[in-house]
Structure formats: C-alpha cells, structure tokens
N, C-alpha and C positions, 0 to 999 in steps of 0.2 A: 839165229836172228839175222836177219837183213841189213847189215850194217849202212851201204849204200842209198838207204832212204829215208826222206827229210819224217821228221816226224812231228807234229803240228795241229793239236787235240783242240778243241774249241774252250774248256775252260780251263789248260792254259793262257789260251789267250786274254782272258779276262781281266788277267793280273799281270800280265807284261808291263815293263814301262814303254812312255810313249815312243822312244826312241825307236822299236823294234819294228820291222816290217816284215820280213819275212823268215820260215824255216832255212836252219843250216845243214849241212850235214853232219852226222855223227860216228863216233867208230865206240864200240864197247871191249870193254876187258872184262872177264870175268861178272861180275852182279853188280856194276855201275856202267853209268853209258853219260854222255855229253846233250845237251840239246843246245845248239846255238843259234843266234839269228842275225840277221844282216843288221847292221849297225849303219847310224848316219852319223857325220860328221858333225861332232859339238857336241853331242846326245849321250846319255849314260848309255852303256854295253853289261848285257850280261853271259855270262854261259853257265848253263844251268846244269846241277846233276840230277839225275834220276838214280831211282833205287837205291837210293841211299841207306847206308849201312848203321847198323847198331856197333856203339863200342867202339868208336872212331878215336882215334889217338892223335891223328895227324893227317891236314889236310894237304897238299904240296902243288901250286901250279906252276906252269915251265911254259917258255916259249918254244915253239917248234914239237916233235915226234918223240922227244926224249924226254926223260925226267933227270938230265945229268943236273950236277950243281950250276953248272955255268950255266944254264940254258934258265936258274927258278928264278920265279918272280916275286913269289908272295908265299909263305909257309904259316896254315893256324892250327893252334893247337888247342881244342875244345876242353881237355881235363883241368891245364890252368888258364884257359883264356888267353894265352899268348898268341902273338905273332911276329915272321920275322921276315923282313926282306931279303932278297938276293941280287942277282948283278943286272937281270931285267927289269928291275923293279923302276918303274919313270916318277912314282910320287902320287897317281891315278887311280893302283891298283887297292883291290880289298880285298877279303875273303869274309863271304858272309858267315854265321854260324852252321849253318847249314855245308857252308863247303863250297856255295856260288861263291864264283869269280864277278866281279863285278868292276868295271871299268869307266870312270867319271870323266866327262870330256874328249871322245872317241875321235883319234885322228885314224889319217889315211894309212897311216904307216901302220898300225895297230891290228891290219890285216894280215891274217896267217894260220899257222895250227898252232890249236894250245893243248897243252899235256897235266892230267891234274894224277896225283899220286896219293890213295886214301891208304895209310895204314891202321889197321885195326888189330886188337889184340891179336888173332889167329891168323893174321896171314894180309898181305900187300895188292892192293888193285890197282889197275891204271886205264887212262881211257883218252881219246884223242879229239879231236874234232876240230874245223875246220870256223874263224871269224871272217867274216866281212865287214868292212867299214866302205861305205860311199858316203859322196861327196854330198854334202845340202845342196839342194836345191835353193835358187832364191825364191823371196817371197811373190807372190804374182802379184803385178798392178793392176788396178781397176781404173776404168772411167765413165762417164754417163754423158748422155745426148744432155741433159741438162739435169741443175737441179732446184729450179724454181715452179711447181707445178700446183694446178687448184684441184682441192681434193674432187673426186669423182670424175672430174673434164679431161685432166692431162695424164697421158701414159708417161713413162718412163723407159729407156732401156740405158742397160749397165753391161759394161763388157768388160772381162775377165782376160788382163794381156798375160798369158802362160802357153809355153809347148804344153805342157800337160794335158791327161783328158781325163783323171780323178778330181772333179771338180766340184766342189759345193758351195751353194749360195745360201747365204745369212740375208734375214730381212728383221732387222730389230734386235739380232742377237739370237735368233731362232732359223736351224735350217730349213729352207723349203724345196717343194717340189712344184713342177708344174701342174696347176689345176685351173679352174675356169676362172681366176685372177688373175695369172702371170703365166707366163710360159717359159722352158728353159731347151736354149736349142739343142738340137741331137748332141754338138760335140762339147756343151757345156757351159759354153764361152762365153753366153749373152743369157741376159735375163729381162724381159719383159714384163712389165708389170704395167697390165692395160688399163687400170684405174687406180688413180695412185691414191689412199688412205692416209690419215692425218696419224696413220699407225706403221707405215713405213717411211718411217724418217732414216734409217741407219740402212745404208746398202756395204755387202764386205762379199771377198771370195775366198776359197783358203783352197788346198790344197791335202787332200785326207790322205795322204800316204806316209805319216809318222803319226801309230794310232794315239789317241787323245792328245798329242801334240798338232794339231795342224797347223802349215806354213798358210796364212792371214795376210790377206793386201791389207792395205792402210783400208781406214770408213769413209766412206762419201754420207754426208748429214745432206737431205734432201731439206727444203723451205716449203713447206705442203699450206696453202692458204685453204681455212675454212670459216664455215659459219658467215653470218649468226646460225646459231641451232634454233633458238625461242631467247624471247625476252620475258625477261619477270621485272613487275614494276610495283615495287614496293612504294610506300608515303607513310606521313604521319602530319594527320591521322590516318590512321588504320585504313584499305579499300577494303570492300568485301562486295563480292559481285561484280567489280566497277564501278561501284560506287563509292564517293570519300565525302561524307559529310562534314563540314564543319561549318562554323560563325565567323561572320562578318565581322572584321578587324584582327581573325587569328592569324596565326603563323601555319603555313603549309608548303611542305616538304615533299616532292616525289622525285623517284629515282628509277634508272632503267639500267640491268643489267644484262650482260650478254656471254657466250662462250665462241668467239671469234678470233683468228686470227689473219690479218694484222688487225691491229686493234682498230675498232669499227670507229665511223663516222654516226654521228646523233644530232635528230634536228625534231624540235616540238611545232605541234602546230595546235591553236588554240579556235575552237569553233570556227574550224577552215583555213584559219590567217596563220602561215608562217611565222614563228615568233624567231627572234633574231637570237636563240640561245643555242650552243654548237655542244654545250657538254652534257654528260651521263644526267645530269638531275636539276631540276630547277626551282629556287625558292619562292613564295610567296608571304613578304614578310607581314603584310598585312591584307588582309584579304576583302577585297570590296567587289560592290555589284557584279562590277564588267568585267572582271577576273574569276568570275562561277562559267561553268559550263563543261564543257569537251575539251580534253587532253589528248593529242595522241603522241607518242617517243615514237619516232622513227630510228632505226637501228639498219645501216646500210654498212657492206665490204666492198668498196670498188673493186677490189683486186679476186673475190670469189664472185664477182657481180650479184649476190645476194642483199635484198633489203626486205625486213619483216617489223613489224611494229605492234605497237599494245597499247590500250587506251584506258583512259579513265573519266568520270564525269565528277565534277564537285558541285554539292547540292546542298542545302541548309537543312537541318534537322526537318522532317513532318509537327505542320503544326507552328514553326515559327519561321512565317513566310517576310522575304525580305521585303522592304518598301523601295518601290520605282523611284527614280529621281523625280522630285518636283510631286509626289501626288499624297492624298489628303488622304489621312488616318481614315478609317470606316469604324463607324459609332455602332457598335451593338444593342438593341436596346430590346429584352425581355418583355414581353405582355406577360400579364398575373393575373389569374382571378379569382376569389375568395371563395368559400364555402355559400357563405346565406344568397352570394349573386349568383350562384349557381343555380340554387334553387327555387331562387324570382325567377329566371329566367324559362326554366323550366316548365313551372305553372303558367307563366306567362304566354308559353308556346304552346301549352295543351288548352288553355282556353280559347285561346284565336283558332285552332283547329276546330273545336266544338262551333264557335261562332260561325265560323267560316260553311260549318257542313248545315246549322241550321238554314242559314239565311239560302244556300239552294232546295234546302227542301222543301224550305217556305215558297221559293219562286216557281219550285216546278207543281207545287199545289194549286196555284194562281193561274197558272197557265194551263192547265188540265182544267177547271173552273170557268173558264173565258171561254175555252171552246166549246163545252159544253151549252152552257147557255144560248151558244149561237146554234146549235144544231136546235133547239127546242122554237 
C-alpha cells in the first residue's frame, strides 16, 4: 500500500463534519490505517480508522509516533464500555465506539502525528497519521450601492469584502448563480442583480471552505417598493359586474383593497368630481339621488410611481325608478273593453264596410248610365 497518499473517496465525504476540509495523510500498520483531515480552528476534528477490526479489546490514541504511556491521550474499551485518560488528555478528546478519535474545539496547537493502538484478541495493531489544525478565517463583510430600490426599475449591486475566491452568494437564503437576472463577477466579489424583485429582500455571502459549515457575512435586508398589483373593490351591497344596486335612503358601504408596498395613497372620484375622501373605503350612510352614479377608487404608490383604479356604478333596482327633484308622479291609467262592446263594434265595422262598397257601386252605375245616354 502506498502509505504517502492522501486518501479521500466521495462518500466519505458525505458524512464528514463540517469542520473538515481537506485529506491528511496516512501511515498503516498491519490491517488498520488513519484517515485524517485538516482541521479549522474552533471546529470539531476527527481521525478516522479504516479497516476496522473484529474482536477489538482496546482502542489506545497517543500523541506523537509512539504509543508509549506518556505520549496517550484517550483509552476505550468496547467489552465494558470504559474509557480512560492519560497525561495528553486536554478534556476535548473522545473515542468514539468505533475507535475514531474525535477532538471538540480544535486549536492550533492540536497539530501533529497521532498514534492509535487497537488490540484485539489475537494480536496488537498500530497506525500513524499526520493532523492539521488552521487557523479560521474571519467572516467576510458585505456591502451594497444601496438598499432602497423599486421592484423591476432599480438594479442593485452587493460586494463581498474577503481575500478569498470560494465565494457564494445567498439571495433569500438560497444560493445563486449568474443568469439573465444577476450576474456574479469572475472573482466572486460582487453580485449584480439587474432588476431587483420584491423576492430579494435578503442579500449574504459566506465563504464555502468548512463544508456545510460556511463562514456568512452579516444580511443586508434590501426595501424593494412595489405595486399596486390590481385592486379589488368589494361593497355591501353586494357589486356584481359593477354594478351595486341599492334603495334610496340605504346604507352603502365600498372598499378598495391592494397588494402594495409602501402602503398606497387612495382618492374617489364620484361622476368625475374628486371627492375629498383620502381612505381605502367610503360610507354612504344614507343614500339619496345625487349620491347614485360612478365610483371610481384610485390606488396610487408614489414611491413605485404606479397608480391603477376600479370602479363601480350604484343604480336602483329595474322597475323602481327614482323620482327627480321637484317633478310630478305619472298617473297610469289602463283602457278596458268588455266583451258585448267588442262585438257592437265589430258588426258595426262590417256594415259600414258593406255600405261604403254599395254606395260606389251604385255611383259607378250612374255614371256608366249618363254616358251612355249622351252617346245616343
């Protein structure tokens, strides 16, 4: 076996804690071997064994190339579950059941070779390998050209102050990449976001080189103004189509709501005329003549320069038409005519017809009559 090289499988890596960055090197004795990795400052440490043994009696780690007494740190004993310390022991160290070394709160000094001693019933293994502990990193700052911008209109850019160039950007809590919304510059540092959405409110950067640990600047909370989207304008009574029927002298109720931020500016105007009302909904406690007609809610954001509105008309039921000021009731008044006057009438009309046709045919006999005589 190739003792000299690092060894570093992919689902290992899956299950590393976050602490770990990179492979260590290893040395094997006989049928176990070391896998270690660089450690960061403040972060758990592990050193891992491989090929682990059946019928383990005694696990034994040690600082340095040796397994002398002076040198152990941590001794477990899997048959009765004990463990014991020794004179390197700092109060940090563990021994998992398995036989990892495991080291909580990884300082600088914690770098070096550590030596673990498995005996098992038939015979004694030992294995060496080589910690690193580095130092954290601090957290990266961030800052932005601004962060008061109207949805769709205003870009944004955020910069990322880090040496670094493992660099990932959070938008919401989600990381991104550069696409035809934002851009991220070659060395990582800056992040443009060409139209900024009422959905990136949370800008962060972090630093991916302690896995599923990353070093996180602080958040920058952007002020995204939008809207109005649409207005919906409810009443009571009831509109349907935009239309609100009700009676003269009722109560009428309409209201205009919105999905805007900051919170919108509202102005009615009543069959053209401005009405001096500034809020979401306006009563009409009693409802007379010159109060029917056209509504409209106006719904403006100065600050997204959007204004949208919805209207409504109030009409009197079909059928019970209101009265003008000042004018006179109209009298309906039904004609009726009985049976027996129908039938005078009737006779009445077919005799004048017979009369009517006699008396030309009497005249044009008379006049055929008269002419005659003259030609004789």
């Amino acid at each position: 076996m190739d003792v000299s090289r690092p060894r570093c499988s992919l689902w290992r890596k899956l299950v590393l804690v976050a602490n770990l960055l990179a492979c260590g090197i290893l040395q094997t004795s006989g049928q176990i071997s070391i896998v270690s990795f660089i450690g960061i400052e403040g972060y758990r440490s592990y050193l891992y064994l491989e090929s682990i043994l059946e019928d383990v009696q005694e696990y034994s780690w040690h600082r340095g190339v040796t397994d002398s007494e002076g040198n152990m740190i941590v001794s477990y004993k899997p048959p009765s579950n004990s463990w014991q310390s020794g004179p390197m022991f700092s109060g940090r160290e563990n021994v998992t059941s398995k036989g990892h070394l495991r080291i909580r709160e990884s300082m600088l000094n914690d770098t070096g070779n550590y030596t673990v001693r498995v005996d098992v019933s038939n015979g004694t293994y030992r294995a060496t390998s080589w910690l690193e502990i580095r130092e954290k990193e601090s957290n990266p700052g961030i800052s932005t050209n601004t962060t008061s911008v109207v949805e769709y209109m205003d870009p944004v850019a955020a910069f990322c102050h880090t040496n670094a160039t493992n660099i990932t950007w959070y938008v919401d809590g989600i990381p991104v990449f550069s696409n035809d919304l934002m851009t991220i510059s070659p060395d990582g540092k800056t992040l443009i976001i060409h139209k900024v959405s009422r959905y990136n409110k949370i800008l962060q950067c972090a630093l991916e080189n302690i896995l599923e640990f990353p070093q996180r600047s602080e958040q920058i909370f952007l002020t995204v103004a939008y809207g109005p989207d649409s207005v919906w304008l409810s009443s009571d009574p009831m509109t349907f189509n935009g239309i609100l029927y009700a009676e003269l002298g009722s109560k009428v109720e309409m209201k205009c709501s919105s999905s805007s931020f900051p919170r919108p500016k509202y102005h009615w105007i009543h069959n053209g005329s401005l009405l001096g009302v500034s809020e979401a909904n306006i009563t009409l406690p009693s409802l007379t003549w010159e109060q029917m007609g056209r509504y409209r809610c106006i719904v403006e954001n100065p600050v997204a320069q959007l204004t949208i509105y919805r209207e409504a008309q109030i009409r009197t039921r079909p059928g019970k038409c209101p009265l003008f000021p000042g004018s006179v009731p109209i009298v309906r008044r039904d004609f009726y005519i009985s049976g027996p006057l129908v039938v005078f009438l009737i006779v009445m009309t077919v005799l004048g017809g017979v009369y009517l046709c006699g008396i030309l045919v009497y005249m044009m006999i008379s006049r055929f009559s008269t002419r005659r005589n003259r030609g004789i």
